[in-house]
C-alpha positions as a Markdown table, in Angstrom:
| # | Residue | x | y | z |
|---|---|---|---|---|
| 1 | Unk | 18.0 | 7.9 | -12.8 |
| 2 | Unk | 15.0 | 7.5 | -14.9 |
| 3 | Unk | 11.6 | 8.3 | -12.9 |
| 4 | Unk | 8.6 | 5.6 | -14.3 |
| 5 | Unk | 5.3 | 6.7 | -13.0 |
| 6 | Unk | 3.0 | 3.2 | -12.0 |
| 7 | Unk | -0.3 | 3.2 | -13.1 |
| 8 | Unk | -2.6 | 0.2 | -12.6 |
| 9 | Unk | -6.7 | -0.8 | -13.0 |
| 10 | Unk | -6.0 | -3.0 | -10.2 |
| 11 | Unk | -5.8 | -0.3 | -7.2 |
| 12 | Unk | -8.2 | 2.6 | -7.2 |
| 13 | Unk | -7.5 | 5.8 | -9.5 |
| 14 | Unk | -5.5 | 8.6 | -8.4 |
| 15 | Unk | -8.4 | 11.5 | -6.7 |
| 16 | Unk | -5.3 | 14.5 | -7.4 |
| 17 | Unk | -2.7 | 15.1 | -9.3 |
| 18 | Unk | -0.5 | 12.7 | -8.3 |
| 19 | Unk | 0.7 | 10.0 | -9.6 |
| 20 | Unk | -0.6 | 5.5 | -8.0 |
| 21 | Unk | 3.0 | 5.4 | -7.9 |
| 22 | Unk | 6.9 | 5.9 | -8.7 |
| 23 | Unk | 9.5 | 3.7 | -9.4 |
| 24 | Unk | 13.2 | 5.4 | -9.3 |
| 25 | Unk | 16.0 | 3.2 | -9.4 |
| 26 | Unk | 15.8 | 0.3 | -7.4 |
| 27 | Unk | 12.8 | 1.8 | -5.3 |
| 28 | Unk | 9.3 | 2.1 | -5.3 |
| 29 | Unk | 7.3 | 4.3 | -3.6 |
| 30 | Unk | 3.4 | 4.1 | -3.4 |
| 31 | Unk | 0.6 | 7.2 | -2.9 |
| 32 | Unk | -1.3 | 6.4 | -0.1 |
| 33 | Unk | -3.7 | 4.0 | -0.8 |
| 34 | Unk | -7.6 | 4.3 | 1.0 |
| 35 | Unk | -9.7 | 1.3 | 1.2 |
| 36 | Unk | -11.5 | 2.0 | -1.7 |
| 37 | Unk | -12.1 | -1.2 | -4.1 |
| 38 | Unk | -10.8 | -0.1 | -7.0 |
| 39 | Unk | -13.2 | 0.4 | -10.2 |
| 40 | Unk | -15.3 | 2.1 | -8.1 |
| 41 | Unk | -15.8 | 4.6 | -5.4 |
| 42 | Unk | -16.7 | 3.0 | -2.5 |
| 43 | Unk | -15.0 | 1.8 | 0.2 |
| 44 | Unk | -14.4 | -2.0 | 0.9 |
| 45 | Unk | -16.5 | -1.3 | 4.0 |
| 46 | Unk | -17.4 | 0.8 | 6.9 |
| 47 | Unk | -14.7 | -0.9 | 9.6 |
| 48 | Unk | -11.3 | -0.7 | 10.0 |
| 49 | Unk | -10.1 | -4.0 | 9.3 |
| 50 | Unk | -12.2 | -4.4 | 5.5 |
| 51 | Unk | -10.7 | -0.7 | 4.9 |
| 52 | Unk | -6.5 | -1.8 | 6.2 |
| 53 | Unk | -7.2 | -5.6 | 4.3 |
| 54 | Unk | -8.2 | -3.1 | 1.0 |
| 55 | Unk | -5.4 | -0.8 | 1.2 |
| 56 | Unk | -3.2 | -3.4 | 1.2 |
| 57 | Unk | -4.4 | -5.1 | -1.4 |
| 58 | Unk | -4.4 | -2.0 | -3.7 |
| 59 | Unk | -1.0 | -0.9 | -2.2 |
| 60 | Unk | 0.3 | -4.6 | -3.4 |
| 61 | Unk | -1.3 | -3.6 | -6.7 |
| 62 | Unk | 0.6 | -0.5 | -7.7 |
| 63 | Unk | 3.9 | -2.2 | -6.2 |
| 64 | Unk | 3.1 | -5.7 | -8.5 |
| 65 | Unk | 2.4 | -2.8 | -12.0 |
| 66 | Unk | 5.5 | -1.9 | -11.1 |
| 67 | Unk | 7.9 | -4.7 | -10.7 |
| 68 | Unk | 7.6 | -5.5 | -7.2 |
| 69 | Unk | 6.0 | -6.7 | -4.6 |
| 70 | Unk | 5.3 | -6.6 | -0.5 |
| 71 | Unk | 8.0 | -9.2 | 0.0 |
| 72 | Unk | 10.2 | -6.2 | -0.8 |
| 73 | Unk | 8.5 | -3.4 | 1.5 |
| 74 | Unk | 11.0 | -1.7 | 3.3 |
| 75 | Unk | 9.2 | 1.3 | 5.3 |
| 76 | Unk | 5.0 | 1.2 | 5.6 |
| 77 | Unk | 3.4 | 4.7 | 6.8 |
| 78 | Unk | 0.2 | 4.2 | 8.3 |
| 79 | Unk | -2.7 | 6.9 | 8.6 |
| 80 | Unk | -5.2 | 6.3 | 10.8 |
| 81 | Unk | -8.6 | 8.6 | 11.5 |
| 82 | Unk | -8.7 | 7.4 | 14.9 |
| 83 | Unk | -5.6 | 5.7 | 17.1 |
| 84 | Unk | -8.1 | 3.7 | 19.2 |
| 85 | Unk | -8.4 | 1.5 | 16.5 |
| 86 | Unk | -4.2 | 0.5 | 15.8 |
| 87 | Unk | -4.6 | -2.9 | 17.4 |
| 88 | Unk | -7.7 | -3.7 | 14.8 |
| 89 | Unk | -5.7 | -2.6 | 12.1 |
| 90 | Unk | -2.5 | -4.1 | 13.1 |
| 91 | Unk | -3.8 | -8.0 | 13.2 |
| 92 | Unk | -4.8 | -7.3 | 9.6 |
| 93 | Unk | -1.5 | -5.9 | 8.8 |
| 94 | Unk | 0.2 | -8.4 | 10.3 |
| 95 | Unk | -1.5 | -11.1 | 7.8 |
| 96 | Unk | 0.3 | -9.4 | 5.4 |
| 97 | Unk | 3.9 | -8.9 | 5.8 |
| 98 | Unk | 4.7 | -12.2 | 8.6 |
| 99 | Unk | 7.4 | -13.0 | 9.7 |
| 100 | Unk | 10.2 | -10.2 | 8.7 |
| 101 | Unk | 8.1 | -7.3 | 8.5 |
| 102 | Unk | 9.2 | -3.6 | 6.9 |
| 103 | Unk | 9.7 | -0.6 | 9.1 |
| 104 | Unk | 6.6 | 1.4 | 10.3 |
| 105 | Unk | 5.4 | 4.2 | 11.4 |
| 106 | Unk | 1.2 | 4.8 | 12.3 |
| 107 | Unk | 0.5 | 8.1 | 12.7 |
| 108 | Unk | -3.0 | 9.5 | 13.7 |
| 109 | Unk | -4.5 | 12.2 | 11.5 |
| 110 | Unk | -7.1 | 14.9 | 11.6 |
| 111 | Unk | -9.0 | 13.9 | 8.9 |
| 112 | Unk | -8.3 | 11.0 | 5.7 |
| 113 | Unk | -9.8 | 12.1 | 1.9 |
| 114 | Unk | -13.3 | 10.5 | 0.8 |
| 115 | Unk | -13.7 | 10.0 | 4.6 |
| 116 | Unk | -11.5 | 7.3 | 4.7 |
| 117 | Unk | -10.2 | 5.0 | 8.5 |
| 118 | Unk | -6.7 | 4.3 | 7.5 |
| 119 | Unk | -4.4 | 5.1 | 4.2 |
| 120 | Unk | -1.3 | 3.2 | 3.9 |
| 121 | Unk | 1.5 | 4.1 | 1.7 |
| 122 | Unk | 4.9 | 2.2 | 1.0 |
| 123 | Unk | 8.8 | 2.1 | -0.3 |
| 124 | Unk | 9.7 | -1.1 | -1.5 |
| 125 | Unk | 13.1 | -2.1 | -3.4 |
| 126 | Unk | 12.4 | -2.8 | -7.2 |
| 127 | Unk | 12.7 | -6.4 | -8.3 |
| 128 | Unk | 12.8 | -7.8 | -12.1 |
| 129 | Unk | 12.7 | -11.4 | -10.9 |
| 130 | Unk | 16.5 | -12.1 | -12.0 |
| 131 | Unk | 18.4 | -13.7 | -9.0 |
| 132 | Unk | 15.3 | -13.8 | -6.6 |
| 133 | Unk | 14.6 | -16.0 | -3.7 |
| 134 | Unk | 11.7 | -18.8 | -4.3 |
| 135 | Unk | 8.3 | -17.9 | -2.9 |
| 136 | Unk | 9.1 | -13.8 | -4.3 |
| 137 | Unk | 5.7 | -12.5 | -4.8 |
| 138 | Unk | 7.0 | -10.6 | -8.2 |
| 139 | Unk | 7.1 | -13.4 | -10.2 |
């Protein structure tokens, strides 16, 4: 399988040495993405629910570079700096997958880089738009 590494303007650069995101095969698989509006480094704000709606956003951004889009998402992990705050994160999450939503897990960690509430990463299948249902976010 060929390995196509996903670089985009539209999502905040990587802060390592890593790559925004992979595409292998069929899949895509996104670095966690911060709330960070991308172009700069600041975050899209100090709460949990501007940073989740931003890292969805961006994460939506590396999958659309590469071919896909959140239609597609089959597994989300979720970061969060503090757990008390899951049910404010998950009504912005929820605007963005409806009805048939991808697997999740939301984990609670120690610490997030830049300082950051939540990071979200994502695997989505791959889609080139041949054969897809109307309404697919790819086209």
């Amino acid at each position: 399988m060929n390995k196509q590494i996903i670089a985009t303007d539209h999502a905040p650069a990587a802060v390592g040495p890593y790559s925004q995101g992979v595409r292998l095969g069929d899949f895509v698989f996104t670095a966690g993405q911060l709330g960070i509006v991308p172009g700069t480094k600041d975050f899209a704000g100090p709460d949990i629910e501007s940073q989740t709606r931003q890292a969805l956003e961006n994460v939506k951004a590396v999958l659309e570079a590469s071919g896909s889009c959140l239609q597609h998402v089959v597994k989300v992990t979720v970061f969060l700096q503090d757990m008390e705050e899951f049910s404010r994160m998950n009504v912005i999450y929820a605007g963005f997958f409806g009805d048939a939503p991808p697997a999740r897990s939301a984990v609670q960690v120690a610490a997030l880089p830049l300082g950051g509430r939540v990071e979200i990463e994502a695997v989505a299948e791959a889609c080139d738009c041949e054969d897809v249902k109307e309404g697919c976010g790819c086209c």
